[in-house]
C-alpha positions as CSV (number, residue, x, y, z in Angstrom):
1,X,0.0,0.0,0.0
2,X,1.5,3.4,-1.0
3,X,1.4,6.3,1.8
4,X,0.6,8.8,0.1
5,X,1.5,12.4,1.1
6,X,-0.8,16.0,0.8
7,X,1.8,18.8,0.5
8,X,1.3,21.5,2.8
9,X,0.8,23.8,-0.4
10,X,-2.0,21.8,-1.7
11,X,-3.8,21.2,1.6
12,X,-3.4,25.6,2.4
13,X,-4.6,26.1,-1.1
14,X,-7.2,24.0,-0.7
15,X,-8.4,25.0,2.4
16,X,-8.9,28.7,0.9
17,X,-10.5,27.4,-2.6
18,X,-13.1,26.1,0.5
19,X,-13.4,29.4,2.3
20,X,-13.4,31.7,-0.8
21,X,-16.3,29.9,-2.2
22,X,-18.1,30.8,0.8
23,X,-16.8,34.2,1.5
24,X,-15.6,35.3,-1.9
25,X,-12.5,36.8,-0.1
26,X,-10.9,37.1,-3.8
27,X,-13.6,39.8,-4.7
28,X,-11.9,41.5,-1.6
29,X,-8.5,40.8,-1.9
30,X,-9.0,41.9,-5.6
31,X,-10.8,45.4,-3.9
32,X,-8.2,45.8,-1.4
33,X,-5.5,45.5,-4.0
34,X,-6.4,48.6,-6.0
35,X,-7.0,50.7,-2.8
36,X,-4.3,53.8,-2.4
37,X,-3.5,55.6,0.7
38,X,-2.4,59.6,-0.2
39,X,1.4,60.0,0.3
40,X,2.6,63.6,1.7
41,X,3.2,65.6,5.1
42,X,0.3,65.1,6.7
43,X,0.2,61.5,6.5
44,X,0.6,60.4,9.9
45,X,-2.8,61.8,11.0
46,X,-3.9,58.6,9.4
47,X,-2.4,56.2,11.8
48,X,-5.2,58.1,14.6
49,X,-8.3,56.5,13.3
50,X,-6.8,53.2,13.6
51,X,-5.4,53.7,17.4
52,X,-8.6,54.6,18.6
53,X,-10.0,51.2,17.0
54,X,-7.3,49.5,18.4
55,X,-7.9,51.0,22.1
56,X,-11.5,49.9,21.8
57,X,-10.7,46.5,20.7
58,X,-8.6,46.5,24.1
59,X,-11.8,48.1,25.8
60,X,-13.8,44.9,24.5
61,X,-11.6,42.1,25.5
62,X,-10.2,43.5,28.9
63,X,-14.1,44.3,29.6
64,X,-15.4,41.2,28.9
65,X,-12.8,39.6,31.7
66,X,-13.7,41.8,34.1
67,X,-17.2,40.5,33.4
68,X,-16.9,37.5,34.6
69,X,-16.2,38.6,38.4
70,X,-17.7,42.0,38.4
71,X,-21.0,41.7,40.3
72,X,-23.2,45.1,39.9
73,X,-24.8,46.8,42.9
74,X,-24.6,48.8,45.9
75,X,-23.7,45.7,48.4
76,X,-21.3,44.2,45.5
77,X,-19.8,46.5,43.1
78,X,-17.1,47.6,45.6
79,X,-16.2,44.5,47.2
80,X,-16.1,42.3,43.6
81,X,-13.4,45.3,42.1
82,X,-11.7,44.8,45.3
83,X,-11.5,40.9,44.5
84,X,-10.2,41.4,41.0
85,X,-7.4,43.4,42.8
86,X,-6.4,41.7,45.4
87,X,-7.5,37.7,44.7
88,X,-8.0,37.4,41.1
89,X,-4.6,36.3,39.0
90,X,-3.4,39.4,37.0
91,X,-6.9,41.0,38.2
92,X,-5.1,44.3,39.0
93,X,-3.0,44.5,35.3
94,X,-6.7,44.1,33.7
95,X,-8.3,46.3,35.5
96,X,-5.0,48.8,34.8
97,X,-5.7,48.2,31.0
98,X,-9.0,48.5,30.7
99,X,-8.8,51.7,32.7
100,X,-5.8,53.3,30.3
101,X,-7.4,52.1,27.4
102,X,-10.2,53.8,28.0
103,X,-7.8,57.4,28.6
104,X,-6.3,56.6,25.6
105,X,-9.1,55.7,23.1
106,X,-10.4,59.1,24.2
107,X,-7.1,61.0,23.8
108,X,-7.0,59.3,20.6
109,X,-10.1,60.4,19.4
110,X,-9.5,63.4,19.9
111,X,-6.5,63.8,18.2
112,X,-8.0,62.0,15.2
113,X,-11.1,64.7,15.2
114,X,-9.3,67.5,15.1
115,X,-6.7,66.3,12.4
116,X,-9.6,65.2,9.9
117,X,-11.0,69.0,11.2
118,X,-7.6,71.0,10.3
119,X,-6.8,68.7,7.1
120,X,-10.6,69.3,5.7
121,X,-11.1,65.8,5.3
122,X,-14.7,66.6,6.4
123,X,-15.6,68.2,2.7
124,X,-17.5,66.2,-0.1
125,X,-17.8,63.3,-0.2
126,X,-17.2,62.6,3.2
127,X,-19.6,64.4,5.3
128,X,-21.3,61.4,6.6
129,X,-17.9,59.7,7.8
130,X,-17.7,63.3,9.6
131,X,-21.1,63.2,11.3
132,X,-20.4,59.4,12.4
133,X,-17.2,59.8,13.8
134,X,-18.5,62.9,15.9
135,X,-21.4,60.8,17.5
136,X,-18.8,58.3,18.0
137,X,-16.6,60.4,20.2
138,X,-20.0,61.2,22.0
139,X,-20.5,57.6,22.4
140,X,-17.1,57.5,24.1
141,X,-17.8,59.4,26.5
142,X,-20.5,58.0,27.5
143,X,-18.6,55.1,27.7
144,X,-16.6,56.8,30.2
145,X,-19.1,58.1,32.3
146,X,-21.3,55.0,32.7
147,X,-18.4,53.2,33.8
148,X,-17.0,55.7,36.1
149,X,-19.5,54.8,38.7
150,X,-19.3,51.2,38.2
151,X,-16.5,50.3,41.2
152,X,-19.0,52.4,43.8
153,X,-16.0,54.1,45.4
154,X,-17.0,57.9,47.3
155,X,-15.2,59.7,44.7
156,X,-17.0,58.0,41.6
157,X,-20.7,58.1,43.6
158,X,-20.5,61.4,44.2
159,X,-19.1,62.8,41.0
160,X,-22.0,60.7,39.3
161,X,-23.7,62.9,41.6
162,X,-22.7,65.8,40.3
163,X,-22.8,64.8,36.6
164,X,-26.8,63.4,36.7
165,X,-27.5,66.8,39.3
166,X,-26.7,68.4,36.1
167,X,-28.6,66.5,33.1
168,X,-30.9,67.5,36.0
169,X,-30.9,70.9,34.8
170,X,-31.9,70.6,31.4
171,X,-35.8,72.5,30.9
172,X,-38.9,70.5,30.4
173,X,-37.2,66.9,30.2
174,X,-34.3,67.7,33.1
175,X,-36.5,65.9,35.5
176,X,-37.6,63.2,33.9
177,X,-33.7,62.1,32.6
178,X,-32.3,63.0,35.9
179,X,-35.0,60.2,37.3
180,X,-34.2,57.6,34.4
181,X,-30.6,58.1,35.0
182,X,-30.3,57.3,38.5
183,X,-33.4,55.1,38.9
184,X,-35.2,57.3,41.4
185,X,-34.3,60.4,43.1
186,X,-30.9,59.9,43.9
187,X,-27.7,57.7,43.5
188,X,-28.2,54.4,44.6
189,X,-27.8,50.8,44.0
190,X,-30.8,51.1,41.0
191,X,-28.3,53.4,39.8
192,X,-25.2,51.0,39.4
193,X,-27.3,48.6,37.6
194,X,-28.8,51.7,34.5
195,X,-25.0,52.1,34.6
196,X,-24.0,48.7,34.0
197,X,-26.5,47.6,31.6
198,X,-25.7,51.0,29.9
199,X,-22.2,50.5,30.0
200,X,-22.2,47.1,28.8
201,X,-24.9,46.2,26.7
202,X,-26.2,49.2,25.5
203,X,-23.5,51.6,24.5
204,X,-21.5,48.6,23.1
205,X,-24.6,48.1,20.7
206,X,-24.9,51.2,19.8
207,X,-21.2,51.6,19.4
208,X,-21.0,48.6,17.4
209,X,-23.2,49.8,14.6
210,X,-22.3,53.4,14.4
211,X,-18.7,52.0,13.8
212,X,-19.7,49.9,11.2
213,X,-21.2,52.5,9.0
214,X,-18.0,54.7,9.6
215,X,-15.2,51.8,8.9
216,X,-18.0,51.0,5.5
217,X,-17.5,55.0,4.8
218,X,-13.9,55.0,4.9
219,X,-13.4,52.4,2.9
220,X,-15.3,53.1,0.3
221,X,-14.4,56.9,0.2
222,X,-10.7,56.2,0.8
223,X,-8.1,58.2,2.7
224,X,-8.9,61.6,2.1
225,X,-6.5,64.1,0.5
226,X,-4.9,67.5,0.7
227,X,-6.7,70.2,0.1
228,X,-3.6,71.8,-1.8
229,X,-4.1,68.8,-4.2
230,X,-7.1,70.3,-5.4
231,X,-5.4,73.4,-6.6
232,X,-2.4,71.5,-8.2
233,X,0.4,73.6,-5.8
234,X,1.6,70.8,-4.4
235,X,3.9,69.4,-7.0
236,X,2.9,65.4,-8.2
237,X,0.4,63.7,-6.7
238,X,2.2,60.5,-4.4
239,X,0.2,57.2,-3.5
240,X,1.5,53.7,-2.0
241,X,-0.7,50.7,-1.9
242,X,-3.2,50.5,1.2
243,X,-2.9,46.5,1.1
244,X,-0.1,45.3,2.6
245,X,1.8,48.6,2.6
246,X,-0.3,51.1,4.9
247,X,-1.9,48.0,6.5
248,X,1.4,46.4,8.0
249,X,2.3,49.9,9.5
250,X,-1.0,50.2,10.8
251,X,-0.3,46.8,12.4
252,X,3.2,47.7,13.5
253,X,1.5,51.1,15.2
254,X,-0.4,48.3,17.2
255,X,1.6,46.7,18.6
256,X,4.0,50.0,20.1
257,X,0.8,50.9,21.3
258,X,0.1,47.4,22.6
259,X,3.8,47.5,24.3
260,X,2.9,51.3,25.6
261,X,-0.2,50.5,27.0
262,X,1.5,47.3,28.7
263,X,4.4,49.1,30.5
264,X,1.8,52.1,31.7
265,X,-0.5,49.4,33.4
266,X,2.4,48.0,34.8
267,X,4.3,50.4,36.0
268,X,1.3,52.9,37.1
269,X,-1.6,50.5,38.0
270,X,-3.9,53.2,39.2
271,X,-3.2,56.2,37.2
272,X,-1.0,58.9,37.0
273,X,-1.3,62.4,37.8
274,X,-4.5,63.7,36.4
275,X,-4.9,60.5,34.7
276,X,-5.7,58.1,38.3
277,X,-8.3,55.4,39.3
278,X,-7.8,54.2,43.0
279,X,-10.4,51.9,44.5
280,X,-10.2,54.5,47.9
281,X,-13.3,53.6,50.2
282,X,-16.4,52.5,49.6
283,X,-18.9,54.9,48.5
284,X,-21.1,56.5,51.7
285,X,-24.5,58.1,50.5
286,X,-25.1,59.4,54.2
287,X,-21.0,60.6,54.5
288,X,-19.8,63.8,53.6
289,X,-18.9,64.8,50.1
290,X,-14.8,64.9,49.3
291,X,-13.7,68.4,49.7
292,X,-13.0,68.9,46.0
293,X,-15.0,66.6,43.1
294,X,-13.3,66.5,39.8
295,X,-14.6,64.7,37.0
296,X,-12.6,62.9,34.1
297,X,-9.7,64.7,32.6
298,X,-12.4,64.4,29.3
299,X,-15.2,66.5,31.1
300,X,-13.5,68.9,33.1
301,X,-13.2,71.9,30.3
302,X,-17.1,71.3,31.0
303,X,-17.4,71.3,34.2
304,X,-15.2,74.0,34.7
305,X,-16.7,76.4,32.5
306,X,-20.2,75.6,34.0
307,X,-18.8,77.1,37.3
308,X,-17.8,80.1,36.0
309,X,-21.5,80.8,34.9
310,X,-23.0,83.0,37.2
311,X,-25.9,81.6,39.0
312,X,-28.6,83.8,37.4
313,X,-28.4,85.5,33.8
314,X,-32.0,87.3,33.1
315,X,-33.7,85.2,35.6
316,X,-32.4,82.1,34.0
317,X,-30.0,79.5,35.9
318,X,-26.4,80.5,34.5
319,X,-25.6,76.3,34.5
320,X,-28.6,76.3,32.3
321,X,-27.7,78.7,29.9
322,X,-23.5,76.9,29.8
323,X,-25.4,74.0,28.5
324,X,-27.3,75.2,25.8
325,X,-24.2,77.0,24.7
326,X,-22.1,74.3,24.9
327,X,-25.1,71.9,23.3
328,X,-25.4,74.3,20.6
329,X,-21.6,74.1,20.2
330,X,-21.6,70.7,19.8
331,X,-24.3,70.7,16.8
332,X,-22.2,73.1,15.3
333,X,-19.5,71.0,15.6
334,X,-21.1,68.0,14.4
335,X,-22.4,70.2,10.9
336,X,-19.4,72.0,9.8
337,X,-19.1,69.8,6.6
338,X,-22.4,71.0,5.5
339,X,-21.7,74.8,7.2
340,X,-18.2,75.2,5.1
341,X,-19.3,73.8,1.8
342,X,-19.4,76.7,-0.2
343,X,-15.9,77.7,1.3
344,X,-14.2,74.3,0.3
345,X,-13.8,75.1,-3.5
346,X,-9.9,75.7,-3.4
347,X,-9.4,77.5,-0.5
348,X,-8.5,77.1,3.1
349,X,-11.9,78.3,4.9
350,X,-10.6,81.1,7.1
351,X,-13.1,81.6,9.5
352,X,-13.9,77.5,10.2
353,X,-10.3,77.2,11.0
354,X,-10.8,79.8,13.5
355,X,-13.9,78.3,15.0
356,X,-11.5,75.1,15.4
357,X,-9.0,77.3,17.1
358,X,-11.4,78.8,19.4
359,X,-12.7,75.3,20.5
360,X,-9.0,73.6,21.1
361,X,-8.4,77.0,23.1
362,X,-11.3,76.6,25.2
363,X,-10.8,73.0,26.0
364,X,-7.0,73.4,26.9
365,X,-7.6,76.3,29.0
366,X,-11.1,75.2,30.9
367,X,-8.7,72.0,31.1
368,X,-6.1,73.4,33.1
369,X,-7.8,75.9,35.0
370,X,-9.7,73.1,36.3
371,X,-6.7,71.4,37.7
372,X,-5.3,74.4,39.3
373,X,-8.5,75.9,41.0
374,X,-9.3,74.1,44.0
């Protein structure tokens, strides 16, 4: 009887003949092939998209660990974060990197906002990748907010506090969201679980879909190009392959981030500076509040300009009025594609520029104002 042997060639090749009938993954590879990534200056703003996918993948897996021993609720949520520090193996390191990825999805998102905002990559056709990516970022922080109350510690209890007190606020339907938020009049174990399920189930959902439809707008607008381009000033138009050349960078970016990310949870476990997490007690609803409550590095240019509203402004509440503002900001934001289109013919748009300029100003100030007040 003769053995016969399958070379490892024929079996692989096989193997995908199987799969590519099913998935017609050469219609894609063909697609991906004839994708091109625009070549100049400006080209590392690119690489920010991807980090902030990457930090949410992170977000996913590290969250979905701590599932398995968090325990919602007023009598558990402490004491089950306290476990996965102190009994759980490597509980602490993913509890560290879940917490920075978090920072850093956000810091990356940010980053990646305001360099598609400054490089116009907004403009036709790609107003709708815009508009998704801003209600992305919103989704983000919400991300961060939900799960800030999560370990029930006094600091994150009463900053949620705070942060539903002023939802609170809000004319008309202020009430009613402040009640849905919290699960009744004030912070309490009905609270942890909204939170939770929010934090989750929901927002993941949510997250989940939105993302799609941006990652299926990218890809089938492509990598958006100077603005000079359009005017021919910038000399010959350069392009490399997206597949495998701006792909296997964007993998290599990954994994630096992946090593960055490891030696931060490793070396500072529970924040640094500004950046921090401790567990600290358990959260008292009859004790005291902390003698200063600061939210997330992300809210505070908020939260800070809020307090500098007066209390009344025309016999309206001043923190009523910062929200509308800032509300109205933020739908400004979200439209400037559709706001700057008849200044994107050629030219850099002068006064959307400034508009950016005046909102990275406010936020870095408000920012560090907030930090140095007491």
């Amino acid at each position: 009887m003769i053995e016969q042997k399958l070379e490892p060639k024929r079996v692989g090749k096989g193997l995908y003949t199987w799969v590519d009938e099913r998935l017609k993954i050469a219609t894609l590879v063909e697609y991906m092939s004839h994708k091109v990534v625009p070549k100049h200056r400006g080209s590392i703003w690119y690489y920010f998209g991807g980090a902030t996918l990457f930090f949410f993948v992170v977000q996913v897996v590290t969250g979905i660990l701590l599932l398995l021993y968090y325990r919602p609720g007023a009598d558990s949520g402490y004491e089950s974060v306290k476990f996965i520090i102190s009994e759980v193996s490597f509980g602490w390191l993913i509890r560290a990197i879940h917490s920075w990825s978090a920072n850093l999805m956000i810091l990356a998102a940010f980053i990646h906002m305001f360099s598609v905002f400054f490089t116009h990559a907004y403009r036709n056709p790609r107003e709708m990748t815009w508009v998704s990516g801003v209600l992305l970022l919103g989704l983000g922080l919400m991300f961060g907010f939900s799960g800030y109350l999560l370990p029930w510690n006094e600091l994150s209890f009463f900053a949620t506090r705070v942060g539903t007190g002023m939802a609170g606020a809000l004319p008309f339907v202020g009430k009613f969201l402040m009640t849905v938020m919290r699960g009744g009049d004030d912070v309490t174990g009905a609270t942890i679980g909204r939170f939770f399920g929010l934090h989750v189930a929901i927002l993941p959902g949510l997250f989940a879909v939105l993302l799609s439809f941006h990652l299926f707008f990218i890809q089938r607008q492509g990598m958006s190009e100077p603005l000079e381009w359009e005017k021919g000033a910038a000399g010959p138009r350069k392009y490399y392959p997206f597949f495998p050349n701006f792909l296997m960078r964007e993998l290599l970016i990954w994994l630096i981030m992946l090593n960055i990310l490891a030696v931060l949870a490793v070396v500072f476990p529970d924040g640094i500076g500004v950046v921090h997490w401790p567990l600290g007690q358990k959260a008292d609803p009859f004790a005291p509040p902390p003698p200063v409550i600061r939210p997330e590095w992300y809210f505070m240019f908020a939260f800070q300009a809020l307090k500098f509203m007066p209390a009344h402004l025309l016999s309206v509440e001043g923190e009523l009025i910062g929200i509308g503002v800032m509300s109205l900001g933020g739908l400004l934001w979200m439209l400037v594609p559709f706001l700057a289109r008849k200044n994107m013919e050629g030219q850099k748009p002068i006064l959307i520029n400034a508009f950016g300029w005046v909102v990275v100003i406010f936020i870095i100030t408000m920012t560090i104002i907030g930090y140095i007040l007491k």
